[in-house]
C-alpha positions in Angstrom: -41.5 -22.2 -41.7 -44.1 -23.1 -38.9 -41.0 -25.0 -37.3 -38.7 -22.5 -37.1 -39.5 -21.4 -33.7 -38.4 -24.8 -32.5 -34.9 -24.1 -33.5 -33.7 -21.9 -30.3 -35.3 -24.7 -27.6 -32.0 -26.6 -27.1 -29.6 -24.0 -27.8 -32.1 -21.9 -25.2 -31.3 -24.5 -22.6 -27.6 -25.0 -23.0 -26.6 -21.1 -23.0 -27.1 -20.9 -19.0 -24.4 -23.1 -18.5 -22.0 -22.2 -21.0 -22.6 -18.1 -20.3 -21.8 -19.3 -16.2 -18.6 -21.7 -17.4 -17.5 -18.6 -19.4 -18.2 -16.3 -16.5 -15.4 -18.4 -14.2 -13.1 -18.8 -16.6 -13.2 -14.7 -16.8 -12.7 -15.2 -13.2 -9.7 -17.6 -13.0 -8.1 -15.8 -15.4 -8.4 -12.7 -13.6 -6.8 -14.3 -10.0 -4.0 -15.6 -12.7 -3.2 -12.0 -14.0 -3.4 -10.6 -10.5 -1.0 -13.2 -9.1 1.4 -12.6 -11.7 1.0 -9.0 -11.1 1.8 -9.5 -7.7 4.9 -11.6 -8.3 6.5 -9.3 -10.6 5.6 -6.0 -8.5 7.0 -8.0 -5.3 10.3 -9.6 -6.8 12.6 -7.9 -4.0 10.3 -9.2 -1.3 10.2 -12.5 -3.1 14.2 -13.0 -3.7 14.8 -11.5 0.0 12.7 -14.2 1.6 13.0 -16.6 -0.8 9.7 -17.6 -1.5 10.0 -18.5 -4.8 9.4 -21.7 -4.4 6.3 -21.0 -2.6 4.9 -18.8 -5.2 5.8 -20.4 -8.6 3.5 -23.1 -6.8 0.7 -20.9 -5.8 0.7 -19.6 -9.8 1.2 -23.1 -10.9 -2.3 -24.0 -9.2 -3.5 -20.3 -11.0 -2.8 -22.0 -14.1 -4.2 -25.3 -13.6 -7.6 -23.6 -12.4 -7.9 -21.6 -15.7 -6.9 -24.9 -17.8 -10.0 -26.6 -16.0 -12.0 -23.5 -16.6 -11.3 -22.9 -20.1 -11.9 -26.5 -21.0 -15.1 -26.2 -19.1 -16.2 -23.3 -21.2 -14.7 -24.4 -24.7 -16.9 -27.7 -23.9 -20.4 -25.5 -22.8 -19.7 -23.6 -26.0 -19.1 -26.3 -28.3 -22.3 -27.9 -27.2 -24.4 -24.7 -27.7 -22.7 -24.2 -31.1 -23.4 -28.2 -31.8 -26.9 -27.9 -30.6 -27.7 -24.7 -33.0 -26.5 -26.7 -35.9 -28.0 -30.3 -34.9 -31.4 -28.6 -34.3 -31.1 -26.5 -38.1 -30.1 -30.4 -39.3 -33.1 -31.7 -37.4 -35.2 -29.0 -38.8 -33.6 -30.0 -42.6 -34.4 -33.6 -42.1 -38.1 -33.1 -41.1 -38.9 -30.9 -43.2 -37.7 -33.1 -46.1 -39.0 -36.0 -44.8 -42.4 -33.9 -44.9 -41.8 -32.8 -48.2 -41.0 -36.2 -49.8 -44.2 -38.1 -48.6 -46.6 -35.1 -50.1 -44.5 -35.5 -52.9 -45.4 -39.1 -53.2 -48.9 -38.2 -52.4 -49.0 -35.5 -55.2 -49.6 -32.6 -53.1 -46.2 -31.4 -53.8 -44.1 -31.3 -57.0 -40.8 -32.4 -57.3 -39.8 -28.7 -58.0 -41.4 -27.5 -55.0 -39.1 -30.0 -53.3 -36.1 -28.9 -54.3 -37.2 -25.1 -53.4 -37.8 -26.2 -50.3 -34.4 -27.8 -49.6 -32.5 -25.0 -51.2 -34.3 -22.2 -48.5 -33.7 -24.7 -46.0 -30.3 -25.2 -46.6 -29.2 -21.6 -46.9 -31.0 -20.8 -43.5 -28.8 -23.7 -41.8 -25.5 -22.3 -43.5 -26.5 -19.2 -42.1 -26.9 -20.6 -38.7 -23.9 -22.4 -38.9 -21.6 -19.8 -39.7 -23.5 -17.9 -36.3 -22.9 -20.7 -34.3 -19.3 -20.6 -34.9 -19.1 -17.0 -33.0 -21.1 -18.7 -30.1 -17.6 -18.7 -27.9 -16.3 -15.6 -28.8 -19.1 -13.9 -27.5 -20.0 -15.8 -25.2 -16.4 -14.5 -23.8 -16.8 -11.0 -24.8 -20.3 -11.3 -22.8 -18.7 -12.4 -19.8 -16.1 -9.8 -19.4 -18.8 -7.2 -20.1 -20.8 -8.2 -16.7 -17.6 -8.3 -15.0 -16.8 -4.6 -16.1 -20.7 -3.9 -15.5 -20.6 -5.3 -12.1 -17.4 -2.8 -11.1 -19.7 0.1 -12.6 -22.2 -0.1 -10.4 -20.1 -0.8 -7.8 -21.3 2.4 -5.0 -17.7 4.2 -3.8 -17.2 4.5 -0.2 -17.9 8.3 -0.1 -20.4 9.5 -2.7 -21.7 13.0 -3.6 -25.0 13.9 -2.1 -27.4 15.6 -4.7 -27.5 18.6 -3.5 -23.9 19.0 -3.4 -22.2 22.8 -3.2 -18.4 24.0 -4.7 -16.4 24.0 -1.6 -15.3 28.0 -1.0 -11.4 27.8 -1.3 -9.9 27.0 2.6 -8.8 30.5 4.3 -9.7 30.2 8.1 -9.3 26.5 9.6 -10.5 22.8 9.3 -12.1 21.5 12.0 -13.6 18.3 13.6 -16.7 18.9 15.3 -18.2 15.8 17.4 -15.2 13.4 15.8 -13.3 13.9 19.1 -10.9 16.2 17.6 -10.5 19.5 16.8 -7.8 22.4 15.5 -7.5 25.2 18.0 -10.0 28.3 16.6 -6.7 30.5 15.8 -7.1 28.7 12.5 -4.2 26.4 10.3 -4.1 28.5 7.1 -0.6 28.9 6.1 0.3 26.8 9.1 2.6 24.1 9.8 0.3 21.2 11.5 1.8 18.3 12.4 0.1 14.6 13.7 2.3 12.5 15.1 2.1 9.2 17.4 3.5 5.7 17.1 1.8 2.8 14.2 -2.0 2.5 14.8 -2.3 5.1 16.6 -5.1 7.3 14.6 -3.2 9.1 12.2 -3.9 8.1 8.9 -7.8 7.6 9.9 -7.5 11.3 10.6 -5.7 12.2 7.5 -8.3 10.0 5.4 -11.4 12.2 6.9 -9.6 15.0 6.0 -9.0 14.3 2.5 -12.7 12.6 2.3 -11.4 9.2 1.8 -13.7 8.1 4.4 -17.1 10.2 6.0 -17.6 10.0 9.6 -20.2 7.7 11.4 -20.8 10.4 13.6 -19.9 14.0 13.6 -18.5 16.3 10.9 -15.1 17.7 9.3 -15.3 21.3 8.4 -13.5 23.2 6.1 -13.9 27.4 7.5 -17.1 26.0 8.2 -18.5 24.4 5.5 -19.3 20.9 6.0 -17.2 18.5 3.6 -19.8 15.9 3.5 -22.0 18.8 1.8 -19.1 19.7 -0.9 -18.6 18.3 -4.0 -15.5 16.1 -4.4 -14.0 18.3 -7.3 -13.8 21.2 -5.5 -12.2 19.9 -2.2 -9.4 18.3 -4.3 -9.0 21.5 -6.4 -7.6 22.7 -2.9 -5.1 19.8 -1.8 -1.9 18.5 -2.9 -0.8 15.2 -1.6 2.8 13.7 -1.2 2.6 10.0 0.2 5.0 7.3 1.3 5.0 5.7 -1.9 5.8 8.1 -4.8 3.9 6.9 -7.6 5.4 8.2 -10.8 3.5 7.3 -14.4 5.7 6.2 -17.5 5.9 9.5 -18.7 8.3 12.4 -19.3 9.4 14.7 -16.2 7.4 17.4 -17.6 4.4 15.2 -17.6 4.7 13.9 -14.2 4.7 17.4 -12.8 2.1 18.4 -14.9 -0.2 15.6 -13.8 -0.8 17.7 -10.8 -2.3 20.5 -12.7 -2.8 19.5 -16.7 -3.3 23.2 -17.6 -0.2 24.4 -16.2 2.3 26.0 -18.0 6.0 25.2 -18.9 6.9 28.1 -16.5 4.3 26.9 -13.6 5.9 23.5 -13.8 9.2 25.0 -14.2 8.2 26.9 -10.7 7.5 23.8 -9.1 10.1 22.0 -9.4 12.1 24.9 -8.3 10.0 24.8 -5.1 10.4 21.2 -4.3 14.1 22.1 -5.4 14.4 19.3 -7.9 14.8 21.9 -10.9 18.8 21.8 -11.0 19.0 17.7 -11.3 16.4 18.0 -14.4 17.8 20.8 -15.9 20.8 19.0 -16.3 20.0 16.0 -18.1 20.0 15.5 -21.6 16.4 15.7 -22.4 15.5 18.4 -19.2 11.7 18.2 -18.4 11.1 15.9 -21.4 13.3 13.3 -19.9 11.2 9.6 -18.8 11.0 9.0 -16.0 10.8 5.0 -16.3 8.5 3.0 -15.6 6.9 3.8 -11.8 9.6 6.7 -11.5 12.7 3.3 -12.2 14.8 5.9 -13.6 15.3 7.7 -10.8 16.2 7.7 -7.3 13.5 7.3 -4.5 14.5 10.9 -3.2 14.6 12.2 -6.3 11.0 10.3 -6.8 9.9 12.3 -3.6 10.5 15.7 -4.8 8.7 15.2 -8.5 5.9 14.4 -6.1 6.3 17.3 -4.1 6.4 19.2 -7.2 3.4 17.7 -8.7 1.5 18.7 -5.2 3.0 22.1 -5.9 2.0 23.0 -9.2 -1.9 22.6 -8.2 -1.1 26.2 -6.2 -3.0 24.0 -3.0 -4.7 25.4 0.0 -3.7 22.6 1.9 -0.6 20.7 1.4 -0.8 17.2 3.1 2.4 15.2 4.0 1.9 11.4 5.0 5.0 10.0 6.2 6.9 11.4 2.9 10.0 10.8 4.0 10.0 7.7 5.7 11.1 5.4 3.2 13.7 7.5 1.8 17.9 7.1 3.8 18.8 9.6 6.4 20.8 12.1 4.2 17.6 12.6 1.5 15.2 12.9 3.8 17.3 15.9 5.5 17.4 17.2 2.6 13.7 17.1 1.8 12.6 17.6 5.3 15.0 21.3 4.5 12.9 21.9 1.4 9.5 21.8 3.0 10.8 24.4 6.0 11.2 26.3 3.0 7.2 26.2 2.3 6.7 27.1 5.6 4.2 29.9 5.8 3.6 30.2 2.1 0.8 26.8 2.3 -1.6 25.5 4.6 1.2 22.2 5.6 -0.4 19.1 7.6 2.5 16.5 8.1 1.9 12.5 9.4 4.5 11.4 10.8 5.8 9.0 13.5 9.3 10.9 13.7 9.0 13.2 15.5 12.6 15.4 14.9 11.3 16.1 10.9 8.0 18.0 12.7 9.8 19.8 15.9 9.4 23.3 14.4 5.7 23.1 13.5 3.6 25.6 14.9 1.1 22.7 16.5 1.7 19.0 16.9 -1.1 17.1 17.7 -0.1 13.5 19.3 -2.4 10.5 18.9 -2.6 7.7 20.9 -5.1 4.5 20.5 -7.7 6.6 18.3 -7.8 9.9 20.6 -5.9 13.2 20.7 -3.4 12.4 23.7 -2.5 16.1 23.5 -1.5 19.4 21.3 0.9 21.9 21.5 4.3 23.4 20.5 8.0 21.2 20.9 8.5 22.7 24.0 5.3 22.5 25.7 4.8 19.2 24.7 8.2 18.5 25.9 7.6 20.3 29.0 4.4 18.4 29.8 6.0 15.0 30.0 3.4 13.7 28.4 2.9 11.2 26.0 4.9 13.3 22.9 7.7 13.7 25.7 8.1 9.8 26.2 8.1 9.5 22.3 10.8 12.4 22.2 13.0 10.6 24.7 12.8 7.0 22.9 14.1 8.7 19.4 16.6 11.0 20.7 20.1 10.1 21.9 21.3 8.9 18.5 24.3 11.1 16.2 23.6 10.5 12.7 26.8 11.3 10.4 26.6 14.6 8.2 26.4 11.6 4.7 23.6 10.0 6.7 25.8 6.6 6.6 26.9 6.2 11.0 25.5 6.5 13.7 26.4 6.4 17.4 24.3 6.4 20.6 24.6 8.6 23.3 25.1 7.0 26.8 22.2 8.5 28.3 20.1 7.0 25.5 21.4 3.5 26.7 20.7 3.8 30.2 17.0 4.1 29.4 17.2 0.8 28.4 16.4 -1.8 31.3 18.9 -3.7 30.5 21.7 -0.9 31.1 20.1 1.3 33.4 22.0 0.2 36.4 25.7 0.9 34.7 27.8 3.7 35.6 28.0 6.9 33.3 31.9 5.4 32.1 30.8 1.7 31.6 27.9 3.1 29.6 30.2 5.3 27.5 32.7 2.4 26.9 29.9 0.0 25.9 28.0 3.0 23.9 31.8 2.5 21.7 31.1 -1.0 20.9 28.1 -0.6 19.0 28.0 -0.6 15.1 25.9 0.9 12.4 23.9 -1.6 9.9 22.3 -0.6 6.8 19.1 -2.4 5.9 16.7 -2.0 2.9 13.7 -2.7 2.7 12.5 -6.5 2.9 15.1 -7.6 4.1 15.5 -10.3 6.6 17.1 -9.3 10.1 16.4 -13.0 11.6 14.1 -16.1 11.6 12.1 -17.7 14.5 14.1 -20.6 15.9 17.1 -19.1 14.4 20.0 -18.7 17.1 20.9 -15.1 18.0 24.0 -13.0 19.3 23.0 -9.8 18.0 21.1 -6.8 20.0 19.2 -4.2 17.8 19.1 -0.5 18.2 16.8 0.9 15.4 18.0 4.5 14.9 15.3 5.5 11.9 13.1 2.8 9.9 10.0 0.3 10.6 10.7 -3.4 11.5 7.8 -6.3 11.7 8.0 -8.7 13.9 5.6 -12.1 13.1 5.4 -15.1 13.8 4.3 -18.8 12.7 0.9 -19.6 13.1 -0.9 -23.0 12.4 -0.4 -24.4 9.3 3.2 -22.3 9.2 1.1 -18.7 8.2 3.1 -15.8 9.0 0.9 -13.5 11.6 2.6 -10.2 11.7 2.3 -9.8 15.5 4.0 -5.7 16.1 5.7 -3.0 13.8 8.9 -1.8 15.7 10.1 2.2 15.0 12.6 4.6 15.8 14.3 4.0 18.9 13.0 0.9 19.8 15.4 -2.4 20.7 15.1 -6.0 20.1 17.0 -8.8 20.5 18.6 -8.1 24.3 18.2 -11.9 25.5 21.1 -12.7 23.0 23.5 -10.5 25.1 22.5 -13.0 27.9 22.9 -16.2 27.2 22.1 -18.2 23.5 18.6 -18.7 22.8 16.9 -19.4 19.9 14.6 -16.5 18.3 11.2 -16.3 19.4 9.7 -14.2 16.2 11.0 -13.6 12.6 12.3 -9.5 12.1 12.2 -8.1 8.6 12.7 -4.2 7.5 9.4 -2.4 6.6 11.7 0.3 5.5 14.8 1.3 4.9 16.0 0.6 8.3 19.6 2.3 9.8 20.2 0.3 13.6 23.0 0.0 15.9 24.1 -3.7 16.4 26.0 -4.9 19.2 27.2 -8.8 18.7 27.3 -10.7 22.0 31.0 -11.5 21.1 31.7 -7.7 21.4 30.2 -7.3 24.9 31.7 -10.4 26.4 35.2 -8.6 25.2 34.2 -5.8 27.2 33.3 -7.8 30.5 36.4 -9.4 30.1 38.0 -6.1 30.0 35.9 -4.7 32.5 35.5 -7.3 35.7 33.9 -4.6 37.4 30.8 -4.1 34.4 30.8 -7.7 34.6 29.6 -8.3 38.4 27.2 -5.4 37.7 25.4 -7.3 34.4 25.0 -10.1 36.0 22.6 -8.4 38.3 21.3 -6.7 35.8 20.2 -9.4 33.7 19.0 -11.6 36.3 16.9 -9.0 37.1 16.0 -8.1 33.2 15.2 -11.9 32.8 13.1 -12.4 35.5 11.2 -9.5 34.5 10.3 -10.6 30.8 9.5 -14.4 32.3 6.5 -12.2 34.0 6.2 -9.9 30.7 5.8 -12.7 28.6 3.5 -14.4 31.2 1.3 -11.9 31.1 0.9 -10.5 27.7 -0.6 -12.3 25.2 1.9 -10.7 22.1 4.9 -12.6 21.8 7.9 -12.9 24.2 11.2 -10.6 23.8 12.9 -11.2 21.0 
C-alpha cells in the first residue's frame, strides 16, 4: 500500500501532452465545421464564381489536419491509458516479487500471499477499466476550456455597475463631443434619415446609436441620459431593428413575429403584420401564422422576408425604429412597395433610415449626409438640393433613370447621359438617339459582370444595386479595390477601342444596369456621321484624361 502513491508519476507526466494533442484536435475540428459551414451557406457565391475547385481543396486540407490531429491525440491517450495500466502491472509485479521472498523467509504465509495478490489485482482491474475513459474525457475536457475560454471572453460594450433603466425615449438622441448632433427640435416620432455613399460613416453612427460600439471620446444621449450609463436591457426594450439581411429562425410565422416581443399576443402580432402589411399573404396560406417559414426564412420570398422583419421590429411597440439599408437587397418593384409601407409609419415611431439611395428617404423630415466620417450637412430634400452640396451631387448621380411600373426596364434620360464625360459634348438629339440604344440587365447577386484580362464591349449604367470591383494581387488574392452604387458607370473604354479588363466586376446585390454593347454604338455612328466626328473628340479627350487619372491615383485604372 506504501507504493501506491507511485502509481500516478508516469501517467502525471504524459497527461500534459495528451490534454494539449486533444486541445488541437478540438481545434482542427472546429476550422473543419466552420469551413463546411461556410461552403454550404455560400453555394451561390461558390457555383457563380466557380470556385469549387478551389474550395473542395481548401476542406480537403481541413480534413487532413484533423486526421493528423486526431491520430496525435488517440496516440497521447493511448499512452496515458497504457502508462496507468503498466505502472498498476509494475505495482503487481513488485509487490509479488516482495511478497514471495518473505514468503520464503517465513515472514509471510502463503495465505497472506494470495490475499495480497487478490487486493492487488482488483485495484488494477479497477484502474484499468478507468484508464479506458482516459480519451473520452480527455476530449470532453478539451471542449469544456474551449467553451470556458468564450465565457470569459469581455464583450465589446459591457454594463458598468452602477448601471440605471434607460427612461423610455420622448424628446431626442443626441451626440455630444462625437462630432454629430440631431437639431434640439428633437427626432421623436420623426422621420431621420443618414445617407452618403459606402464608407462614408453611416453604419458607425448607426452602431453608437444602438450601443454596438461606445465612443472613445464623447457621448450618445438618449433625452439626456447618457447611454453608456444605461443598462442594455432597457435601451433595447425601446428599439426595433430591420437590417439588410432578414434573418428568419426555422420557425412558424407566428413565431418569427413573436420573436420580437415573446409576450405578445395573437392579436399584437396579428397588428403587426397588418402594419408591415404582410397580414393578407399569411392569412391566406394554408396554415396562416402557424405556417414555417423554412429554414432562414427559404420558404419565402426576400420581400416577403423583409416585412416579417418589419413586423417583428413592430410588435416590440419601439420608441425608435431603425432601418439599415432594408431595402437594398430586395428588386425595384418590392422595395417600392416596402419603402410605401414605412411612409405609412410615418409619424406614429421615432424612424432613423441608413441608406445610400437617396429617392427611398426624400420625404424625411431631416437627412443628415455623411461624407469620410463627418456630417457633410443636414437638412430637408429641398434645402439640401438647393445648397448644391454634397447630397445635391449624390441627387444628380442617381436621378435621370425611368424605372417601369413592374420594376423590370429601365431607360435613361438624356440629361443623365450628358453628365457623363464621355457624352457631355453631344448634342441634346444625338444624346436622345443614343439614350434609345441602351438596354436593361438584371443581375443577382454574386454574379459575375466580367473578369480582369477578359476582353470587353460592354458599358455599364448601374440604375439601383452595389457592384465590387477587385483585383489580382500577388499570389492571385482577390483585393476588393472599390464598391460601385447607384448611378455610377463602368466599363466606357470598351466603347473606344477593345481592351482587355483591368479589374474583375461582380454584383453585391441585386443589381438592375443599363448596358450599351460597343456593337450598338458603332451602328449608331454609322447612322450618324455627324455623332461620329463629334466622339472622336470626345474620346481622345476622355482617354487622355484617364492616362493622367490612372497616373495619378493609386486605385485601379477605368474599367
Amino acid at each position: 500500500l506504501a507504493l501506491l502513491p507511485a502509481m500516478p508519476l508516469l501517467p502525471r507526466r504524459l497527461a500534459p501532452a495528451a490534454a494539449a494533442a486533444s486541445d488541437e484536435r478540438q481545434q482542427a475540428a472546429a476550422r473543419m465545421l466552420a469551413s463546411m459551414h461556410e461552403n454550404l451557406a455560400g453555394q451561390l457565391v461558390v457555383r457563380a464564381f466557380g470556385l469549387q475547385g478551389l474550395m473542395r481543396s481548401r476542406f480537403a486540407g481541413d480534413l487532413d489536419a484533423l486526421a493528423r490531429a486526431t491520430g496525435r491525440a488517440g496516440l497521447q491517450s493511448g499512452l496515458l491509458a497504457a502508462s496507468m495500466t503498466a505502472s498498476g502491472y509494475a505495482l503487481l509485479a513488485f509487490a509479488m516479487g516482495s511478497a514471495t521472498l518473505l514468503s520464503l523467509r517465513g515472514a509471510l504465509t502463503v495465505g497472506s500471499v494470495i490475499a495480497i495478490f487478490e487486493l492487488l489485482w482488483f485495484m488494477i482491474s479497477a484502474v484499468q477499466q478507468l484508464s479506458g475513459m482516459v480519451e473520452p474525457f480527455q476530449r470532453a475536457a478539451a471542449g469544456l476550456r474551449r467553451v470556458q475560454s468564450l465565457l470569459d471572453q469581455r464583450p465589446d460594450v459591457a454594463e458598468r455597475p452602477d448601471a440605471a433603466a434607460l427612461p423610455p425615449l420622448a424628446r431626442e438622441i443626441r451626440f455630444s463631443s462625437v462630432d454629430f448632433a440631431f437639431p434640439r427640435g428633437g427626432t421623436a416620432r420623426r422621420t431621420v434619415a443618414i445617407v452618403g455613399q459606402s464608407g462614408s460613416g453611416k453604419s458607425t453612427l448607426l452602431a453608437l446609436m444602438l450601443r454596438f460600439h461606445d465612443p472613445t471620446r464623447g457621448v450618445v444621449t438618449f433625452d439626456g441620459h447618457d447611454l453608456a450609463q444605461a443598462t442594455l436591457a432597457s435601451l433595447s426594450l425601446q428599439i426595433g431593428a430591420v437590417f439588410q439581411e432578414s434573418f428568419l429562425f426555422d420557425a412558424t410565422i407566428g413565431e418569427n413575429i413573436r420573436l420580437g416581443r415573446p409576450e405578445a399576443s395573437d392579436g399584437e402580432v396579428e397588428a403587426a403584420a397588418r402594419a408591415a402589411e404582410i397580414h393578407e399573404f399569411v392569412a391566406s396560406l394554408p396554415l396562416g401564422y402557424r405556417s414555417p417559414a423554412g429554414e432562414g426564412g427559404g420558404r419565402l420570398s426576400g420581400g416577403q422576408r423583409q416585412r416579417i422583419a418589419l413586423a417583428r421590429a413592430l410588435v416590440r411597440h419601439p420608441a425608435l425604429l431603425v432601418l439599415d439599408e432594408a431595402t437594398s437587397a430586395l428588386d425595384a418593384e418590392t422595395e417600392a412597395g416596402i419603402v410605401a409601407t414605412l411612409k405609412q409609419l410615418h409619424g406614429r415611431h421615432t424612424l432613423v433610415c441608413v441608406t445610400h439611395r437617396l429617392a427611398t428617404v426624400r420625404d424625411a423630415d431631416l437627412i443628415v449626409v455623411m461624407a469620410r466620417g463627418r456630417v457633410a450637412e443636414q437638412g430637408s430634400h429641398e434645402g439640401l438640393l438647393a445648397r448644391r452640396g454634397v447630397y445635391a451631387r449624390l441627387w444628380d448621380q442617381q436621378s435621370g433613370f425611368v424605372v417601369s411600373p413592374d420594376g423590370r426596364r429601365a431607360a435613361i434620360e438624356p440629361r443623365r447621359l450628358a453628365a457623363i464625360p464621355l457624352f457631355s459634348s453631344l448634342r441634346a438629339d444625338l444624346l436622345a438617339r443614343l439614350a434609345s440604344r441602351f438596354t436593361t440587365m438584371e443581375v443577382p447577386v454574386g454574379r459575375t459582370l466580367f473578369e480582369e484580362d477578359e476582353r470587353g464591349e460592354t458599358f455599364y449604367v448601374i440604375v439601383r444595386g452595389r457592384v465590387g470591383v477587385s483585383r489580382r494581387g500577388r499570389g492571385g488574392a482577390e483585393l476588393y479595390v472599390s464598391v460601385l452604387e447607384d448611378g455610377d458607370f463602368f466599363g466606357e473604354i470598351a466603347l473606344l477601342e477593345e481592351v482587355r479588363r483591368t479589374a474583375t466586376v461582380r454584383a453585391l446585390t441585386p443589381c438592375m444596369l443599363l448596358v450599351l454593347d460597343r456593337s450598338e454604338f458603332h451602328d449608331l455612328l454609322d447612322e450618324a456621321p455627324g455623332l461620329r466626328k463629334v466622339f472622336e473628340g470626345a474620346a481622345q479627350a476622355r482617354l487622355a484624361a484617364l492616362c493622367d487619372e490612372s497616373a495619378s491615383l493609386p486605385g485601379p485604372p477605368p474599367l
